[in-house]
N, CA, C and O atoms as a GROMACS GRO file, in nm:
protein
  360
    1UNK      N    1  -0.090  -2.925   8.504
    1UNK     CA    2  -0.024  -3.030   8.579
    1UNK      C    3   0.127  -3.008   8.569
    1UNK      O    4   0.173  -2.978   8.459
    2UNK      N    5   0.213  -3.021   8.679
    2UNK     CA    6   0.379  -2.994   8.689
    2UNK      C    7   0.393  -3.142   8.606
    2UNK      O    8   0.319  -3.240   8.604
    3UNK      N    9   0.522  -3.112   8.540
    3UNK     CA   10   0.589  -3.200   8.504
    3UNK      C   11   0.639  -3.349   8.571
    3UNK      O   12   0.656  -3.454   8.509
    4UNK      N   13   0.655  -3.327   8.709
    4UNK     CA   14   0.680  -3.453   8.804
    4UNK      C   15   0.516  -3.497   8.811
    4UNK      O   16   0.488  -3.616   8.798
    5UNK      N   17   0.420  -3.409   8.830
    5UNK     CA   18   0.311  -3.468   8.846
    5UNK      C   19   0.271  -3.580   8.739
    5UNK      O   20   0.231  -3.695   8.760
    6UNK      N   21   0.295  -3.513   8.617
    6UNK     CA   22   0.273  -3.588   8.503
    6UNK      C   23   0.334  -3.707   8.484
    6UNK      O   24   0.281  -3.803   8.429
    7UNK      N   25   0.433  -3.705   8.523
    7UNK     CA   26   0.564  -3.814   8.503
    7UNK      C   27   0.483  -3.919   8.623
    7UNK      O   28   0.470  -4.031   8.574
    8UNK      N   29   0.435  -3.913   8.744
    8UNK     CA   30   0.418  -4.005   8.784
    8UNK      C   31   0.280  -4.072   8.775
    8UNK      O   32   0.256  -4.190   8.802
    9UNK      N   33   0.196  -3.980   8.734
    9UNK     CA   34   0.039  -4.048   8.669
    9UNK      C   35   0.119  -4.147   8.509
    9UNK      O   36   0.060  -4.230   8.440
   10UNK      N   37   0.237  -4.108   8.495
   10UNK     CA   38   0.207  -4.207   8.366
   10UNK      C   39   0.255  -4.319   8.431
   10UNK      O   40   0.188  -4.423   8.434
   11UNK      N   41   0.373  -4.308   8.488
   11UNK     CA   42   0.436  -4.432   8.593
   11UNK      C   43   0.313  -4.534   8.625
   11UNK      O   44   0.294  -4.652   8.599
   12UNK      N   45   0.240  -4.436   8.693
   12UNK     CA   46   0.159  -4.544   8.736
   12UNK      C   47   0.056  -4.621   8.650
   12UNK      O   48   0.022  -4.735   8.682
   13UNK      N   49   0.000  -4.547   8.520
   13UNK     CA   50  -0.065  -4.599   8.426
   13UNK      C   51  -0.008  -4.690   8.315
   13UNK      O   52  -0.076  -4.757   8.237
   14UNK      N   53   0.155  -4.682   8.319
   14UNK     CA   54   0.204  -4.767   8.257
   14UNK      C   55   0.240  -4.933   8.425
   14UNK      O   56   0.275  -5.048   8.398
   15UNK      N   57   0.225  -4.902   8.513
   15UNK     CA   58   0.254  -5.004   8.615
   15UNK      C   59   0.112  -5.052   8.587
   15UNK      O   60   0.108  -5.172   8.562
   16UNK      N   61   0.006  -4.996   8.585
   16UNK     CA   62  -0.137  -5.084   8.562
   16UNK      C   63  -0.143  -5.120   8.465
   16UNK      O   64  -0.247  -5.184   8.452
   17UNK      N   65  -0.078  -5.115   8.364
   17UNK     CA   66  -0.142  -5.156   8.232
   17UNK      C   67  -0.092  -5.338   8.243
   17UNK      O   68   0.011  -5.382   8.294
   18UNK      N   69  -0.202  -5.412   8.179
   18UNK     CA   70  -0.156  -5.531   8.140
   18UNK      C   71  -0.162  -5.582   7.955
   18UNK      O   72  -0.155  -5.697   7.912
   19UNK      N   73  -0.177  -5.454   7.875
   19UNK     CA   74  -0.199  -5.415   7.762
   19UNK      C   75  -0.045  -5.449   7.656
   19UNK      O   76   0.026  -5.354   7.621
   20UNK      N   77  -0.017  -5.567   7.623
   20UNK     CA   78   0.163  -5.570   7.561
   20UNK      C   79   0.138  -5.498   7.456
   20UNK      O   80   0.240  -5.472   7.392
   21UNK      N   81   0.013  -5.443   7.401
   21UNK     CA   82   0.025  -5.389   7.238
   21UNK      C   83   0.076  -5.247   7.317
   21UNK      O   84   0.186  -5.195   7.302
   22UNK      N   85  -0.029  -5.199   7.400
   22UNK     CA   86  -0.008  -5.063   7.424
   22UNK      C   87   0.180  -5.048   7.442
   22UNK      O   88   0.266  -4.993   7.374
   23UNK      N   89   0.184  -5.135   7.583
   23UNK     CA   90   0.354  -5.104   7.635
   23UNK      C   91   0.412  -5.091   7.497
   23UNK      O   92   0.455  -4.984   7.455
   24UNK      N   93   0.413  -5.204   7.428
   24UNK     CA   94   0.492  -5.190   7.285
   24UNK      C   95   0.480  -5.052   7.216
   24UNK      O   96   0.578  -4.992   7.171
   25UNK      N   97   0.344  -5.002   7.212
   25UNK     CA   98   0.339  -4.859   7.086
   25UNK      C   99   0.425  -4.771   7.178
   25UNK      O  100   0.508  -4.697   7.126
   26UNK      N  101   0.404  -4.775   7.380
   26UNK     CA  102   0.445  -4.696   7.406
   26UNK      C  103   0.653  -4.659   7.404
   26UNK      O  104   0.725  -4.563   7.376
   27UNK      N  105   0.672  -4.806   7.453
   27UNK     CA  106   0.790  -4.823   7.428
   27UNK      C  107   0.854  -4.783   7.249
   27UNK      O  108   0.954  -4.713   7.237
   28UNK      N  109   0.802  -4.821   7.163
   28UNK     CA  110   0.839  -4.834   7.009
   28UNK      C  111   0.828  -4.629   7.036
   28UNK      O  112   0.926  -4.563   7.004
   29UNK      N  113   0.728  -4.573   7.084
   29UNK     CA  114   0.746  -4.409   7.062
   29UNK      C  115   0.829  -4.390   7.123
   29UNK      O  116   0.910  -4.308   7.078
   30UNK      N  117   0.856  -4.447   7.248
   30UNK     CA  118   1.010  -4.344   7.338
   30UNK      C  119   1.168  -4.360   7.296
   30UNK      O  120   1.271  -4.294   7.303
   31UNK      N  121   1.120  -4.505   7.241
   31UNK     CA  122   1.250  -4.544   7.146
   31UNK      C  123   1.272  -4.461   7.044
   31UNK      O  124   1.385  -4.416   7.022
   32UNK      N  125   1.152  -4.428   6.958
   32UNK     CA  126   1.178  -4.304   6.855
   32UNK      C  127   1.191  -4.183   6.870
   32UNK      O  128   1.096  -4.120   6.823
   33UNK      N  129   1.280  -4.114   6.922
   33UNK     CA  130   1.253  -3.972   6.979
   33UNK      C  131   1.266  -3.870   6.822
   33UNK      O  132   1.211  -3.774   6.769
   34UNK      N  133   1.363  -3.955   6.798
   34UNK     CA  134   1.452  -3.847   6.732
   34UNK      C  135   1.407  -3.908   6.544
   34UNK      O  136   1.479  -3.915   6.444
   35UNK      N  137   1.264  -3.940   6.562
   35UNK     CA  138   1.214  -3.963   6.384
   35UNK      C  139   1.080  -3.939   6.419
   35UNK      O  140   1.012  -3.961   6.519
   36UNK      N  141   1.057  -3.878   6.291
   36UNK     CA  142   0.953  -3.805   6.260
   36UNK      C  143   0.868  -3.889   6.152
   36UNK      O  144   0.937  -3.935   6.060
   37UNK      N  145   0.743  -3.915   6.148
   37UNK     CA  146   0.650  -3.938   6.101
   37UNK      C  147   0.535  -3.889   6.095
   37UNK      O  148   0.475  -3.833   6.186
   38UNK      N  149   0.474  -3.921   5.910
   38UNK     CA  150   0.396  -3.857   5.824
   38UNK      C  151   0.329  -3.930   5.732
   38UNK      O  152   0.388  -4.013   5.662
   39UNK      N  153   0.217  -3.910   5.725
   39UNK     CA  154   0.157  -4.016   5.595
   39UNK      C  155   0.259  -4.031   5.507
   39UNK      O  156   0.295  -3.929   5.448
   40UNK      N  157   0.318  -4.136   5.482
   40UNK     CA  158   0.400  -4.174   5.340
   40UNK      C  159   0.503  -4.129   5.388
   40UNK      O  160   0.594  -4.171   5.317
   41UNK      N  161   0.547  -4.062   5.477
   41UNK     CA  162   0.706  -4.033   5.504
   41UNK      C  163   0.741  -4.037   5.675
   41UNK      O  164   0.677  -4.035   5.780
   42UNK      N  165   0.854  -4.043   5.641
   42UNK     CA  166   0.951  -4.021   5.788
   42UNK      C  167   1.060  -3.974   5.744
   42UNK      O  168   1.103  -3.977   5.629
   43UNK      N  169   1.130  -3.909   5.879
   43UNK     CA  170   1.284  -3.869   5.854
   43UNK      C  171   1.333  -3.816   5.984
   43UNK      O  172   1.232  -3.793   6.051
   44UNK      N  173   1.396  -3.799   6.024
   44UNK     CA  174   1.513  -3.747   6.124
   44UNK      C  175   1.435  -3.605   6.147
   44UNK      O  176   1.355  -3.536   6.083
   45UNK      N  177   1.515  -3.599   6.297
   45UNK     CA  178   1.539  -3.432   6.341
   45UNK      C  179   1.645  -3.438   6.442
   45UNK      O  180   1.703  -3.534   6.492
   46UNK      N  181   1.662  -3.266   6.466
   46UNK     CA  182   1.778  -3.268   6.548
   46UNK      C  183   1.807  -3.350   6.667
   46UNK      O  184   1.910  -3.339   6.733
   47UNK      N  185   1.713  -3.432   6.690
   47UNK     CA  186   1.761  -3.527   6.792
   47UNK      C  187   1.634  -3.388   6.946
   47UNK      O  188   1.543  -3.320   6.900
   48UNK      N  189   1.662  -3.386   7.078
   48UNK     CA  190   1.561  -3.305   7.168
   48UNK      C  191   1.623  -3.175   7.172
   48UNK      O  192   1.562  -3.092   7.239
   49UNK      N  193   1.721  -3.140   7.120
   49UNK     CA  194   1.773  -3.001   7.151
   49UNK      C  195   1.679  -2.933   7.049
   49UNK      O  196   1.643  -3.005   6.955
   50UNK      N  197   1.628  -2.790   7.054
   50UNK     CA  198   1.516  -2.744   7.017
   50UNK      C  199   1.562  -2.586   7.043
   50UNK      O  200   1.633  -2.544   7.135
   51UNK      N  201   1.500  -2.512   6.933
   51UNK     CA  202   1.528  -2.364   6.911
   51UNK      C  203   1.426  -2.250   7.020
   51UNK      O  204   1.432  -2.130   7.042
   52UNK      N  205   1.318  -2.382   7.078
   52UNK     CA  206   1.204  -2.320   7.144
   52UNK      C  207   1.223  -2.291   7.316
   52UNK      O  208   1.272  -2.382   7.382
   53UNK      N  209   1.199  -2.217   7.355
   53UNK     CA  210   1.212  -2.216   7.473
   53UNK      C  211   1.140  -2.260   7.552
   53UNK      O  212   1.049  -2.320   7.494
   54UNK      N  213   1.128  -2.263   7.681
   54UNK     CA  214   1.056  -2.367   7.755
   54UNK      C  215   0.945  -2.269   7.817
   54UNK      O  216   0.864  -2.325   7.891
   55UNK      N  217   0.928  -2.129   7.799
   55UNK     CA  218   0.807  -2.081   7.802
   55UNK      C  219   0.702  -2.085   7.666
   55UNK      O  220   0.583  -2.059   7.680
   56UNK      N  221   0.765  -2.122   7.522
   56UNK     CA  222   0.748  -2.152   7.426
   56UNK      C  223   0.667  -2.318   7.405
   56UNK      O  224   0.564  -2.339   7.342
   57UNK      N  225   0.764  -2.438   7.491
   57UNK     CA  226   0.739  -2.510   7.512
   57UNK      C  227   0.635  -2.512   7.620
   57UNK      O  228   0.572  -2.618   7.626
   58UNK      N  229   0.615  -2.456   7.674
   58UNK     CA  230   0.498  -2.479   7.783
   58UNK      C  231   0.383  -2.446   7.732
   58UNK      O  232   0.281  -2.510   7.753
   59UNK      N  233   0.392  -2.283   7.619
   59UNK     CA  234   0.248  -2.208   7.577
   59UNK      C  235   0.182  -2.337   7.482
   59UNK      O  236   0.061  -2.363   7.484
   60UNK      N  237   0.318  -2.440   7.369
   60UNK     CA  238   0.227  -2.540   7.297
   60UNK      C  239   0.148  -2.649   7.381
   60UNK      O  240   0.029  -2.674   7.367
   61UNK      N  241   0.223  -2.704   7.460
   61UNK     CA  242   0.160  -2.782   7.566
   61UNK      C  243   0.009  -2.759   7.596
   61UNK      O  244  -0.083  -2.842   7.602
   62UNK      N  245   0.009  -2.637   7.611
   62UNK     CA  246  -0.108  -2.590   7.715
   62UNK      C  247  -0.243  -2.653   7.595
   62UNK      O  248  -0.329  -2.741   7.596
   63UNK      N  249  -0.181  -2.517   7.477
   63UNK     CA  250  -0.287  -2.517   7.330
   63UNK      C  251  -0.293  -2.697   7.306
   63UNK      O  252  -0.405  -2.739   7.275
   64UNK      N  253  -0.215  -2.770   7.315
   64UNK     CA  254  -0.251  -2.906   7.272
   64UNK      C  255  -0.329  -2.969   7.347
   64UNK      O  256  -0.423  -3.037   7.304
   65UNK      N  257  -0.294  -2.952   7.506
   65UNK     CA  258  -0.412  -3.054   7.594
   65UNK      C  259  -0.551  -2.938   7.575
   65UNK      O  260  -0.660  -2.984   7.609
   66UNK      N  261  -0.549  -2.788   7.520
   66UNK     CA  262  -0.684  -2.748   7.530
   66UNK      C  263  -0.768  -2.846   7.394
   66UNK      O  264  -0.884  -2.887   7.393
   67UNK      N  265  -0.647  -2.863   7.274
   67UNK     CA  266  -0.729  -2.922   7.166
   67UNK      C  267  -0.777  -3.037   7.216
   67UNK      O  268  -0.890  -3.083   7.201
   68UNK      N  269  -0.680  -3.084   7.279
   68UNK     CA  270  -0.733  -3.242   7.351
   68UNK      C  271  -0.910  -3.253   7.412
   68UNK      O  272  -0.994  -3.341   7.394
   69UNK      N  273  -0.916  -3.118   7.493
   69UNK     CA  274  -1.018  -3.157   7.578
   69UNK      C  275  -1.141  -3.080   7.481
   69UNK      O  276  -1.260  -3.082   7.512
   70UNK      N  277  -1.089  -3.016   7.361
   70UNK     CA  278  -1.206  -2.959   7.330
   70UNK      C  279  -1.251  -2.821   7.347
   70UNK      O  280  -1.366  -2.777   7.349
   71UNK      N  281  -1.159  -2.771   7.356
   71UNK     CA  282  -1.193  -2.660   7.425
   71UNK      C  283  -1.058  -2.549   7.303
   71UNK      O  284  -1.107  -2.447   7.253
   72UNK      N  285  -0.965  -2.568   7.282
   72UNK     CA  286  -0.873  -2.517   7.228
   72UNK      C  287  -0.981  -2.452   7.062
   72UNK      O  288  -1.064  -2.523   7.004
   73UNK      N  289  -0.936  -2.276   7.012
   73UNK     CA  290  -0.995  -2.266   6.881
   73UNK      C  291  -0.948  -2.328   6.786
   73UNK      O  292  -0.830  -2.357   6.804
   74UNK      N  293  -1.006  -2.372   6.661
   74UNK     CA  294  -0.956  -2.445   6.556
   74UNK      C  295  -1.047  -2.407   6.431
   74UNK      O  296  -1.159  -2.357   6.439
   75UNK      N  297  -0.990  -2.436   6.331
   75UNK     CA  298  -1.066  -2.388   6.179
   75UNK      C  299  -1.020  -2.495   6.061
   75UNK      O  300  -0.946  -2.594   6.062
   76UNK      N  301  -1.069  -2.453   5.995
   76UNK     CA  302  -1.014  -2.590   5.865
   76UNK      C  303  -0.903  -2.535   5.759
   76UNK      O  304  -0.888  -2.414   5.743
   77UNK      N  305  -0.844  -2.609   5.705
   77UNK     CA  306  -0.729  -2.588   5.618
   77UNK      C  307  -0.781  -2.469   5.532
   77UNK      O  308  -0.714  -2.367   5.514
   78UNK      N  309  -0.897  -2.487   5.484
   78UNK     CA  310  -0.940  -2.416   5.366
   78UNK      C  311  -0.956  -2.292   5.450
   78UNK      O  312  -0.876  -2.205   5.417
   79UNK      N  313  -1.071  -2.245   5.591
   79UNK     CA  314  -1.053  -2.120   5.637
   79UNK      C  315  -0.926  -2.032   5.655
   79UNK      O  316  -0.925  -1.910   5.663
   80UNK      N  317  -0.795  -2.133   5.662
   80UNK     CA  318  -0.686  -2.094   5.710
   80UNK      C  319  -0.613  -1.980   5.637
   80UNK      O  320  -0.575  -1.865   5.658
   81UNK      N  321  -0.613  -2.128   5.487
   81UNK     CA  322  -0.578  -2.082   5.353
   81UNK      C  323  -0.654  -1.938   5.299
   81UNK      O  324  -0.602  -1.849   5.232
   82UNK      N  325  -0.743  -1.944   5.332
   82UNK     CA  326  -0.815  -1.826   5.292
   82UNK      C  327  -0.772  -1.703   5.342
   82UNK      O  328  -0.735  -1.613   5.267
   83UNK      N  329  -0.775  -1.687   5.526
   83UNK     CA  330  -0.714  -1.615   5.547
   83UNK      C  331  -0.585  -1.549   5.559
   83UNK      O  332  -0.556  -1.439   5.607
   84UNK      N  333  -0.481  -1.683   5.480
   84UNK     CA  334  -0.355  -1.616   5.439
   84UNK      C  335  -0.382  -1.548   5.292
   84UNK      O  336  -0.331  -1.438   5.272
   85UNK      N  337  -0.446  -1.598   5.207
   85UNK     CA  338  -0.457  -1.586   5.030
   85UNK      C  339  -0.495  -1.443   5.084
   85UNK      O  340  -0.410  -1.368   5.036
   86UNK      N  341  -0.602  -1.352   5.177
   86UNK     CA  342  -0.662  -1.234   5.232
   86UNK      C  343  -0.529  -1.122   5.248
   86UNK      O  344  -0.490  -1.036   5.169
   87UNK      N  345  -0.474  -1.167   5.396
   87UNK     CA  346  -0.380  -1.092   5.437
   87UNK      C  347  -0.244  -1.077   5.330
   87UNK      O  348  -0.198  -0.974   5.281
   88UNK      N  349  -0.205  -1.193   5.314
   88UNK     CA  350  -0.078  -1.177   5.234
   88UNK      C  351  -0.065  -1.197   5.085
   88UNK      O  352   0.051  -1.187   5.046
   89UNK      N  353  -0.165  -1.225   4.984
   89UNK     CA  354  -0.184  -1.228   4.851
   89UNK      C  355  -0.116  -1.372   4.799
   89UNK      O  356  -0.070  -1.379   4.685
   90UNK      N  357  -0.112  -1.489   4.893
   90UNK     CA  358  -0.045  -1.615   4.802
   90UNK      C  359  -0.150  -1.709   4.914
   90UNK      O  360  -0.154  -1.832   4.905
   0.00000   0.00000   0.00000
């Protein structure tokens, strides 16, 4: 989906909504751009300027809506771990 496309399916899903918790979580996230949250923590980042490029930014995009739908590969912490402890000895 293009970016304008996206932008206006939310338009319109935020114009249908009659949901004040949702508007609120959604509003309370756009208000937070620039803090980061974590079980038990938060903190700052550079604010949207970003080291990634926007073909960079597009390849995570893609991998996140594939995790979304189910379809994206995935493994567990422990397979992960394993296969770093394998390749690189820590």
């Amino acid at each position: 989906m293009e970016i304008n496309e996206l932008k206006i399916e939310l338009l319109k899903k935020i114009l249908a909504s009659n949901d004040i918790r949702t508007l609120d979580k959604l509003n309370e996230f756009l208000s937070a751009e620039n803090t980061v949250s974590e079980v038990g923590e938060e903190y700052k980042t550079e604010g949207k300027n970003s080291s990634l490029s926007p073909e960079q930014w597009e390849e995570l995009n893609r991998r996140y809506q594939e995790y979304l739908e189910g379809k994206g590969e995935s493994e567990s912490l422990e397979a992960f771990n394993q296969k770093i402890f394998e390749r690189y000895g820590f």
